[in-house]
BASEKOL-690881 format. One record per residue (C-alpha): residue number from 1; residue in one letter; y, x, z negated. Coordinates in pm, whole numbers, padded with zeros to 5 digits. Layout:
N
- n, res, y, x, z
- NUM, A, Y, X, Z .
...
***
This chain:
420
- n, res, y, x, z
- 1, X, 00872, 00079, -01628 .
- 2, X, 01203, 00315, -01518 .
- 3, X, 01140, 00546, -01279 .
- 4, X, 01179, 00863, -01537 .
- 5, X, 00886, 00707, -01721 .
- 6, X, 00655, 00669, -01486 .
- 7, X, 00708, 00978, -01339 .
- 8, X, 00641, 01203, -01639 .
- 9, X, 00350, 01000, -01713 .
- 10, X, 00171, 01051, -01367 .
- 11, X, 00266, 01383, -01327 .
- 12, X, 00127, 01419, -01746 .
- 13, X, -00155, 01278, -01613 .
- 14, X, -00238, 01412, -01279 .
- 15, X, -00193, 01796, -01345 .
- 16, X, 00114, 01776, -01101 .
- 17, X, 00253, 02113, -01025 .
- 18, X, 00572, 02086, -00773 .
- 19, X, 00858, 01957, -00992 .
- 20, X, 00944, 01594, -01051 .
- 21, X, 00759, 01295, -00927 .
- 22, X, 01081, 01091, -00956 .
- 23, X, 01243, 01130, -00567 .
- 24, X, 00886, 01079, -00473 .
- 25, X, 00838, 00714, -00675 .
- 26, X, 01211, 00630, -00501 .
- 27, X, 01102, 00691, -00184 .
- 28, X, 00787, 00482, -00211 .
- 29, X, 00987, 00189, -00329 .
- 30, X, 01297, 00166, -00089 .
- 31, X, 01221, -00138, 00156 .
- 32, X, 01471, 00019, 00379 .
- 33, X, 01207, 00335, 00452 .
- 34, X, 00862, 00146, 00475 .
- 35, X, 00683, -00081, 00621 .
- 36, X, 00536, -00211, 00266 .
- 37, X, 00650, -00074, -00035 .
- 38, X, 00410, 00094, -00241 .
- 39, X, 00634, 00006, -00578 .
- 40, X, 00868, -00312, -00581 .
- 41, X, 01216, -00188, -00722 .
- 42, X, 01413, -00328, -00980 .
- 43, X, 01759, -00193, -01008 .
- 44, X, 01986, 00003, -00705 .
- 45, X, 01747, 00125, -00471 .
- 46, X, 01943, 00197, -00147 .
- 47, X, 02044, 00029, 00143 .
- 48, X, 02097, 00122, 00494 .
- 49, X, 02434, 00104, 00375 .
- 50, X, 02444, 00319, 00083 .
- 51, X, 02078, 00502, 00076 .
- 52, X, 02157, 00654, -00259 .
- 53, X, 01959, 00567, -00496 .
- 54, X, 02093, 00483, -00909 .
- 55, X, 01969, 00766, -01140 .
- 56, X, 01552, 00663, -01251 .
- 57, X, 01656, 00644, -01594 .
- 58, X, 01830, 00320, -01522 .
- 59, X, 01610, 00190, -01230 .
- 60, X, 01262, 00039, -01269 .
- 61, X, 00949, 00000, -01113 .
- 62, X, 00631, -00231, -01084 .
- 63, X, 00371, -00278, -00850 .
- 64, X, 00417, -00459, -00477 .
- 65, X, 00266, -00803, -00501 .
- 66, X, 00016, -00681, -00197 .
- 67, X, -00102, -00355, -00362 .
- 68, X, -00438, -00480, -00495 .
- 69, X, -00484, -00612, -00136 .
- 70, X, -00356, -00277, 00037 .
- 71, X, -00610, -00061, -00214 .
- 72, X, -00919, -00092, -00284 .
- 73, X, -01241, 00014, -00476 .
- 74, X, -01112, 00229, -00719 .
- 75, X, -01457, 00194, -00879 .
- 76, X, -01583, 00426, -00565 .
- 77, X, -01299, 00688, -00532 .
- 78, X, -01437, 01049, -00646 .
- 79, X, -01246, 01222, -00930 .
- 80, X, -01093, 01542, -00947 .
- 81, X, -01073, 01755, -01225 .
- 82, X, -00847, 02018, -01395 .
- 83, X, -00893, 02206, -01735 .
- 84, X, -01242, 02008, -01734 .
- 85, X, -01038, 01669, -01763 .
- 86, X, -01038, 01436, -01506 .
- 87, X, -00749, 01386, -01334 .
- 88, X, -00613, 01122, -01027 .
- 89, X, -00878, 01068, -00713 .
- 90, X, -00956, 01324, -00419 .
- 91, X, -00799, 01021, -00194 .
- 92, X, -00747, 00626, -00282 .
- 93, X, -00889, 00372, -00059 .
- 94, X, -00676, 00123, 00130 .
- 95, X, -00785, -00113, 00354 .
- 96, X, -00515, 00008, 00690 .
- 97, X, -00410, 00339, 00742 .
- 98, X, -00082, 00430, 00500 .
- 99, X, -00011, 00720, 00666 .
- 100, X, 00035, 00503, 00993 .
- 101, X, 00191, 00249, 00764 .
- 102, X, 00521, 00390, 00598 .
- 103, X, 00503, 00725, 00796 .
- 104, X, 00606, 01040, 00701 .
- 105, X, 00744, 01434, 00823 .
- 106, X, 00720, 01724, 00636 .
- 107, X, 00629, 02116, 00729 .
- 108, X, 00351, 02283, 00498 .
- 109, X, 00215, 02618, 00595 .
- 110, X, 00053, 02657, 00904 .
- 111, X, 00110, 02310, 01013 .
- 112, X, 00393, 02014, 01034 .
- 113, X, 00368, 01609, 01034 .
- 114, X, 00602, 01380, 01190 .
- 115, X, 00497, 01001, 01158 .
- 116, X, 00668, 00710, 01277 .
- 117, X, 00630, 00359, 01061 .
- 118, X, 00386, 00138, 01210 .
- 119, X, 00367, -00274, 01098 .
- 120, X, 00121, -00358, 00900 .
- 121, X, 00024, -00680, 01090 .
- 122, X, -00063, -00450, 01382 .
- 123, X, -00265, -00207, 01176 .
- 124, X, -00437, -00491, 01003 .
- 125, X, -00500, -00659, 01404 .
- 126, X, -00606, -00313, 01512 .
- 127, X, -00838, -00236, 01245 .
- 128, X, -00973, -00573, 01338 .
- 129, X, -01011, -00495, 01709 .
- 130, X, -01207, -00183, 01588 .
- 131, X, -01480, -00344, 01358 .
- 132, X, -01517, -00611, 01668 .
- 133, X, -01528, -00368, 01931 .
- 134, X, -01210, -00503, 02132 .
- 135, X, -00951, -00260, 02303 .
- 136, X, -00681, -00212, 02037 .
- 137, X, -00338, -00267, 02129 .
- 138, X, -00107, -00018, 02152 .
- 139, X, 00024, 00065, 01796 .
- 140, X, 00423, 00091, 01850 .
- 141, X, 00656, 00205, 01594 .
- 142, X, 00803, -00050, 01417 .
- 143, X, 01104, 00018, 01187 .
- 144, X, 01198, -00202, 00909 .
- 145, X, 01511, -00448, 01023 .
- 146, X, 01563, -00222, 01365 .
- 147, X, 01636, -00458, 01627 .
- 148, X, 01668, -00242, 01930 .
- 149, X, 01408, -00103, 02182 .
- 150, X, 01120, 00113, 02116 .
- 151, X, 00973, 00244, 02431 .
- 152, X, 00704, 00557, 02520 .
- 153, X, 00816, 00795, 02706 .
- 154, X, 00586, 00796, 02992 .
- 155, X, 00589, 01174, 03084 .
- 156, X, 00521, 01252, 02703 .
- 157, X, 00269, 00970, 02504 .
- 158, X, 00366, 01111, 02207 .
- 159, X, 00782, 01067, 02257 .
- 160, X, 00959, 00723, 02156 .
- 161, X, 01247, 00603, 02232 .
- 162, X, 01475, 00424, 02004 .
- 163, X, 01765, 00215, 02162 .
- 164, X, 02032, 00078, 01980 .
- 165, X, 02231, -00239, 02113 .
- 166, X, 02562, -00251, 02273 .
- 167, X, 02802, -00480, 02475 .
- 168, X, 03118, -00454, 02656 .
- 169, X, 03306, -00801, 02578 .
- 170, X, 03614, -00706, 02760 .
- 171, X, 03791, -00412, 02902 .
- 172, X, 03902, -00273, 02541 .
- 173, X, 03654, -00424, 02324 .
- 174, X, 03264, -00296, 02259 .
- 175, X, 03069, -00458, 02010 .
- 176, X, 02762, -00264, 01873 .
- 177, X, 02515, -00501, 01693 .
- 178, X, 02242, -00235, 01629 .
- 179, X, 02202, 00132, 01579 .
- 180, X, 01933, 00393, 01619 .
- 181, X, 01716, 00456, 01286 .
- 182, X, 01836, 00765, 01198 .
- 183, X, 02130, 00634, 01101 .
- 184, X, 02249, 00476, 00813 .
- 185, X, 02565, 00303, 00807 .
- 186, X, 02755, 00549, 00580 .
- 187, X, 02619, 00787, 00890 .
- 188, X, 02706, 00593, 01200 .
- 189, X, 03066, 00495, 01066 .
- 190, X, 03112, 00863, 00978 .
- 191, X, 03092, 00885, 01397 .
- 192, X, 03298, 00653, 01456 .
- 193, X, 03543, 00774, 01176 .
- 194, X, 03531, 01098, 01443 .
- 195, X, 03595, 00939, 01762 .
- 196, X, 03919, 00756, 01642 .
- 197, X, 04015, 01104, 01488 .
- 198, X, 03957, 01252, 01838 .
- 199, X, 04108, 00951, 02001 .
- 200, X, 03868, 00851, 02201 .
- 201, X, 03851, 00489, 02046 .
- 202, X, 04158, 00341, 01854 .
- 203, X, 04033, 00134, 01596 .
- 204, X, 03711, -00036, 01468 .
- 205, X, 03588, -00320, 01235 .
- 206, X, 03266, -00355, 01024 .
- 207, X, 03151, -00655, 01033 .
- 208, X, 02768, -00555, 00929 .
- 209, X, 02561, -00839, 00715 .
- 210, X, 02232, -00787, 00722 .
- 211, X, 02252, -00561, 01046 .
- 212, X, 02486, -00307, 01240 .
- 213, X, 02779, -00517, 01380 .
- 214, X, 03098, -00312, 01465 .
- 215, X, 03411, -00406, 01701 .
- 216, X, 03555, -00116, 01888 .
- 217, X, 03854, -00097, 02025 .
- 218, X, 03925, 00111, 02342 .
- 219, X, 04227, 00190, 02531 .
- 220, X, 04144, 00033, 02869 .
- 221, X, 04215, 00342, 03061 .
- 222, X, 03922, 00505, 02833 .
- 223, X, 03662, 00263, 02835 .
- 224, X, 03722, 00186, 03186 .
- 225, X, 03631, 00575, 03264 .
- 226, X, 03370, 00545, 03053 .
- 227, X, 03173, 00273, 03142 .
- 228, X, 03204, 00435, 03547 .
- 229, X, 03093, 00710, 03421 .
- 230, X, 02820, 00604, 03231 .
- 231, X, 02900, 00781, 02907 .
- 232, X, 02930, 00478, 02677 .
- 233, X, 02601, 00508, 02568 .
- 234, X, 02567, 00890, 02478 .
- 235, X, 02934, 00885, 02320 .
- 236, X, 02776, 00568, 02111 .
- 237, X, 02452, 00766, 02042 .
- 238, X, 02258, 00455, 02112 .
- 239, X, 01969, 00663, 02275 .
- 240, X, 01761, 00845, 02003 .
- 241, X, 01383, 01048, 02094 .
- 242, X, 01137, 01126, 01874 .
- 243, X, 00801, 01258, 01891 .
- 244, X, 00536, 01256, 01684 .
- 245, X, 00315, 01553, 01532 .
- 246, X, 00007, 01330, 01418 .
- 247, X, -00155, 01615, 01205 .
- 248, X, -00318, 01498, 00877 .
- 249, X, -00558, 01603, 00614 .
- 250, X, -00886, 01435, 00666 .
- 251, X, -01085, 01304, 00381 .
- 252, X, -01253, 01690, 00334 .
- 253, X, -00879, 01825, 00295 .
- 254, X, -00939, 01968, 00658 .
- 255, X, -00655, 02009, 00911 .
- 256, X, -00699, 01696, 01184 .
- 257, X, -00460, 01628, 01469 .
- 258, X, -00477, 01315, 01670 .
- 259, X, -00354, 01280, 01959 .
- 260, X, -00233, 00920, 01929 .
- 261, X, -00235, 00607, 01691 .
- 262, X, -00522, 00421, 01784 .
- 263, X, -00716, 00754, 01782 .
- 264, X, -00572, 00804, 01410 .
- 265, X, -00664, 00424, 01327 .
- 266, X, -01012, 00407, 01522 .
- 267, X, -01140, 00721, 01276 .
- 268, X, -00960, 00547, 00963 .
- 269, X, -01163, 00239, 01057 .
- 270, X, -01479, 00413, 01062 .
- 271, X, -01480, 00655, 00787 .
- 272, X, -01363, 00339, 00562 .
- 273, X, -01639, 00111, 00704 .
- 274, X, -01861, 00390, 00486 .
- 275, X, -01703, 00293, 00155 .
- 276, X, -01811, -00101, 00232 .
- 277, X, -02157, 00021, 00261 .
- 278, X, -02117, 00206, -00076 .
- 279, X, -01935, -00137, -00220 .
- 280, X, -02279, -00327, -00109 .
- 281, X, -02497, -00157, -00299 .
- 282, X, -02249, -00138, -00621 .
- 283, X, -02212, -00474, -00599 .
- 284, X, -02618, -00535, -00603 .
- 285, X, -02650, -00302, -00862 .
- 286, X, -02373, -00412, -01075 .
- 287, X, -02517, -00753, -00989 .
- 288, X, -02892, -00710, -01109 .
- 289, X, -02757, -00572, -01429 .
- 290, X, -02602, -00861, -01518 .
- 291, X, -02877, -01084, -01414 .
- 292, X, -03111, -00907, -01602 .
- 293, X, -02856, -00886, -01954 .
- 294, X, -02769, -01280, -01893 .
- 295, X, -03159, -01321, -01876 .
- 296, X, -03287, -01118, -02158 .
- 297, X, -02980, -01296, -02372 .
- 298, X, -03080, -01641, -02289 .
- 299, X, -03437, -01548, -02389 .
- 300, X, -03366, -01384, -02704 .
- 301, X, -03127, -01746, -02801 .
- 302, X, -03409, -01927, -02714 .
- 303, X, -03654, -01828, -02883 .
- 304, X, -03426, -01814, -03215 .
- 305, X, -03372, -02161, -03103 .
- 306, X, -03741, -02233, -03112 .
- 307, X, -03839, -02085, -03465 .
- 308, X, -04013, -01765, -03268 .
- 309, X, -03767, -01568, -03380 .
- 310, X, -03634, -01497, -03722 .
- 311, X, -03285, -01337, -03811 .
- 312, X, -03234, -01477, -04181 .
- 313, X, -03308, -01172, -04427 .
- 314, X, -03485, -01001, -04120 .
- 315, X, -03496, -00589, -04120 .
- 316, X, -03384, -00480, -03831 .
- 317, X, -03741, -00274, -03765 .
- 318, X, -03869, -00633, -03796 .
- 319, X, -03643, -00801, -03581 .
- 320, X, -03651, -00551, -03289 .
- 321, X, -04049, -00599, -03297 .
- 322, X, -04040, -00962, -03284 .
- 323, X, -03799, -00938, -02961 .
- 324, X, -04073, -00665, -02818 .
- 325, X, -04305, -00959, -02921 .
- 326, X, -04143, -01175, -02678 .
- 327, X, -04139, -00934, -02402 .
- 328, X, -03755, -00862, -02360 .
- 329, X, -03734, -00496, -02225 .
- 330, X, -03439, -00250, -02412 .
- 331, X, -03155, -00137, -02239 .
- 332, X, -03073, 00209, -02209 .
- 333, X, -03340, 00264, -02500 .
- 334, X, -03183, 00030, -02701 .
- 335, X, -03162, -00349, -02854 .
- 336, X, -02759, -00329, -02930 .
- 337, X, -02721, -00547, -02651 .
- 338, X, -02885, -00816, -02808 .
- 339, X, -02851, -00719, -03210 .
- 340, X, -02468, -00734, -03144 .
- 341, X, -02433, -01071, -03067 .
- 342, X, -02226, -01272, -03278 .
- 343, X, -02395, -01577, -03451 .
- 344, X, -02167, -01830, -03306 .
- 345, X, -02323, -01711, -02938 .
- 346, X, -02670, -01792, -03063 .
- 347, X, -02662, -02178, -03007 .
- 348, X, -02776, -02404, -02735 .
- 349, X, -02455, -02444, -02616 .
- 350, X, -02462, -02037, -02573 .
- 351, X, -02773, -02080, -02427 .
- 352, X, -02711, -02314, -02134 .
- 353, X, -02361, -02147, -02080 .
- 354, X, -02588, -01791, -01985 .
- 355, X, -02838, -02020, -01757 .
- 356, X, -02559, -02141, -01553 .
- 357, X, -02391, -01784, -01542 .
- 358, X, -02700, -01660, -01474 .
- 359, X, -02734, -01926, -01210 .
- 360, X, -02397, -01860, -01072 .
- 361, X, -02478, -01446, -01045 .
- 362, X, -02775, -01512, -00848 .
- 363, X, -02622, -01707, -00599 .
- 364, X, -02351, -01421, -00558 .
- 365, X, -02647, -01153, -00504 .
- 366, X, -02769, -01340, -00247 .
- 367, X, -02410, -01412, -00096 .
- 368, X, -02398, -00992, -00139 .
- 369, X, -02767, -00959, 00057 .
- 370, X, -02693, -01175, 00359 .
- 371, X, -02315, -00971, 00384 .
- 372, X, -02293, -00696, 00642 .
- 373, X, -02047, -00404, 00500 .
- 374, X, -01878, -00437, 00825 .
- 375, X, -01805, -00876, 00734 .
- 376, X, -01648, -00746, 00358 .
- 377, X, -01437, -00508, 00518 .
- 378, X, -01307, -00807, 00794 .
- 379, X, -01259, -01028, 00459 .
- 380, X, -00997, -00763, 00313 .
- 381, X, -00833, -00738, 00660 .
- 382, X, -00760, -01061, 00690 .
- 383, X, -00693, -01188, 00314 .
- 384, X, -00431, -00909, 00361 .
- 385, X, -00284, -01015, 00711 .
- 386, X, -00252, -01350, 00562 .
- 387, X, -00007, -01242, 00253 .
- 388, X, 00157, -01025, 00462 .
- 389, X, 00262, -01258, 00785 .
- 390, X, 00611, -01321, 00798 .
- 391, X, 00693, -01073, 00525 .
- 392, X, 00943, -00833, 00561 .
- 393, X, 01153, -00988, 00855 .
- 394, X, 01518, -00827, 00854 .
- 395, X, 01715, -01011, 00611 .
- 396, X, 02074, -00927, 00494 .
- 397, X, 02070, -00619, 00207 .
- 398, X, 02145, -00775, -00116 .
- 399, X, 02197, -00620, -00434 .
- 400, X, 01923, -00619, -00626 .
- 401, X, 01814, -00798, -00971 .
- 402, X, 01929, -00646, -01257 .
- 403, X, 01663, -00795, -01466 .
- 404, X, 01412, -00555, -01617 .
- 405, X, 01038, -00487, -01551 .
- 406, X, 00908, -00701, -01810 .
- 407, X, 00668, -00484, -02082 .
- 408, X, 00340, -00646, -01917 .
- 409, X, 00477, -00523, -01539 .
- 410, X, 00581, -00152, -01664 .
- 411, X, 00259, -00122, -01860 .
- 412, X, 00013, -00216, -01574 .
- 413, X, 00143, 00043, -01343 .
- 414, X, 00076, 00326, -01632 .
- 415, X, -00308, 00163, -01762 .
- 416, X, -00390, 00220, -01344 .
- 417, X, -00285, 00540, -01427 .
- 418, X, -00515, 00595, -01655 .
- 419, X, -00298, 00571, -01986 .
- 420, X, -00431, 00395, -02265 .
***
């Protein structure tokens, strides 16, 4: 689905107020700025390189292959409304924290958010460490293919440092193999554009592939005075700080401000251990439905089967009496579950199929019974920690596929949406 598409269609279909959705679906979908993509991108999303993105009515969208293992029980989420029509959820329900995940900054009134990207193996391993009642690691920011330093600042817990990578080779030559985050590298060779403009360095290559990697070239004289005077690394800007404002919206839409990750993650963890409790009991009663329809079914086949009861030039008055006759309760005041049965369903073959799925639904409610909400929330964790080990590992920018989102890809992403 292009990115135009789906954007007038969510905002259609969410009452959305603030303009277009389409710099918003972008910026969920460039690897470059999360952790885990909410959308996989097909088409020119960015790079580090060139962060621009090609215009959404030529660039296309589809679901991340870990989204239905990032989100969860849709069947629970509570529904707004607008104009008496439902509209999107109060709040979706992943398994980690997304706002810890991919991050985010913004100012809104009366409050502002800065964020830092987290990985989502250590959320995952710290939600874990929460539902087991183990210390939790500290959660550091991690930024996608950075492969400096990230420190705390140990006069201010809520200040990071970022440090890029540098080397003197010789007494001209300075090779930079990483940069801070906040800069691209249209940005950092813009700098370095400056500094042979001012003279300060006379030359440099680019030889980035799948990382920073530039040779500078000093006059001796220069780099010799400032490497004494320890001004390589601010003239480099390999040094960047940045602290966080962890202020959120709780799930009431109420102001919250953490004072650190873990805290963030530790009241996640226990405000989503609520919904697993919830999931229980949908499960059983989704559960004793069924065993109850596959039951009434298989007795209703059966005792056509046996002669007991009669559809052949039967009224339907007639019919739903003999089916009272046999003791089969209505549901929801009614027989249509039965009545509508095709005839090739009412056979023995029919009728053995329903014992076994009834067979097999029982043995899942009591699977369901014995499960603490706390043990299905650990199952999601770590069916999740599993698909995403090893992901995401720095790996040289390519250009992406041209090929499009096929009709089935585009389509799913707008039926979650709620289009029809």
């Amino acid at each position: 689905m292009k990115v135009f598409q789906l954007g007038g269609q969510a905002a259609a279909l969410s009452f959305f107020h603030h303009g277009s959705l389409d710099a918003t679906i972008i910026g969920m979908t460039q690897e470059f700025k999360n952790s885990m993509p909410i959308f996989q991108g097909v088409g020119q999303f960015g790079t580090l390189r060139s962060p621009e993105a090609g215009a959404p009515r030529y660039i296309g969208v589809k679901f991340n292959d870990n989204f239905n293992l990032l989100y969860k029980d849709f069947d629970l989420t509570t529904p707004k409304y607008e104009e008496g029509e439902e509209i999107e959820p109060l709040y979706f329900l992943p398994v980690i924290p997304t706002v810890l995940l991919n991050g985010g900054s913004g100012i809104a009134v009366g409050f502002a958010t800065k964020i830092l990207n987290r990985s989502p193996v250590d959320l995952i391993d710290a939600c874990i460490s929460c539902l087991n009642g183990s210390p939790m690691r500290t959660l550091e920011p991690r930024v996608f293919g950075f492969n400096g330093t990230v420190t705390r600042k140990p006069e201010a817990p809520k200040t990071w440092i970022f440090r890029g990578k540098y080397e003197v080779k010789n007494t001209s030559t300075v090779e930079v193999t990483e940069v801070p985050p906040s800069f691209t590298y249209e940005k950092y060779e813009a700098l370095l554009d400056k500094l042979v403009e001012d003279g300060v360095i006379k030359s440099f290559e680019d030889h980035s592939s799948g990382g920073a990697h530039y040779v500078l070239k000093f006059a001796r004289a220069t780099l010799e005075e400032l490497v004494k005077k320890n001004r390589l690394d601010s003239l480099l800007k390999m040094t960047e700080q940045v602290t966080e404002n962890l202020t959120t919206l709780d799930e009431n839409g109420s102001l919250k401000v953490f004072s650190s990750a873990e805290e963030l993650t530790a009241y996640f963890v226990s405000f989503r251990l609520g919904y697993y409790s919830k999931r229980k009991d949908f499960l059983v009663e989704n559960l004793g439905k069924e065993i109850k329809t596959l039951t009434y079914r298989a007795a209703f086949i059966k005792a056509i089967i046996d002669g007991r009861i009669v559809i052949a030039n039967t009224p339907k008055a007639e019919l739903v009496a003999q089916i009272k006759g046999e003791g089969i309760p209505a549901q929801e005041g009614s027989y249509e579950f039965l009545l509508s049965m095709p005839m090739s369903s009412l056979t023995k073959e029919k009728f053995e199929e329903l014992l076994k799925k009834k067979g097999e639904a029982e043995m899942e409610l009591e699977r369901v019974l014995k499960k603490e909400p706390r043990e299905f929330y650990l199952e999601d964790l770590k069916t999740l920690r599993k698909k995403v080990s090893g992901t995401r590992t720095p790996s040289p920018p390519q250009e992406p596929s041209a090929k499009e989102p096929s009709k089935e890809e585009g389509d799913s992403i707008f039926n979650w949406l709620g289009g029809k």
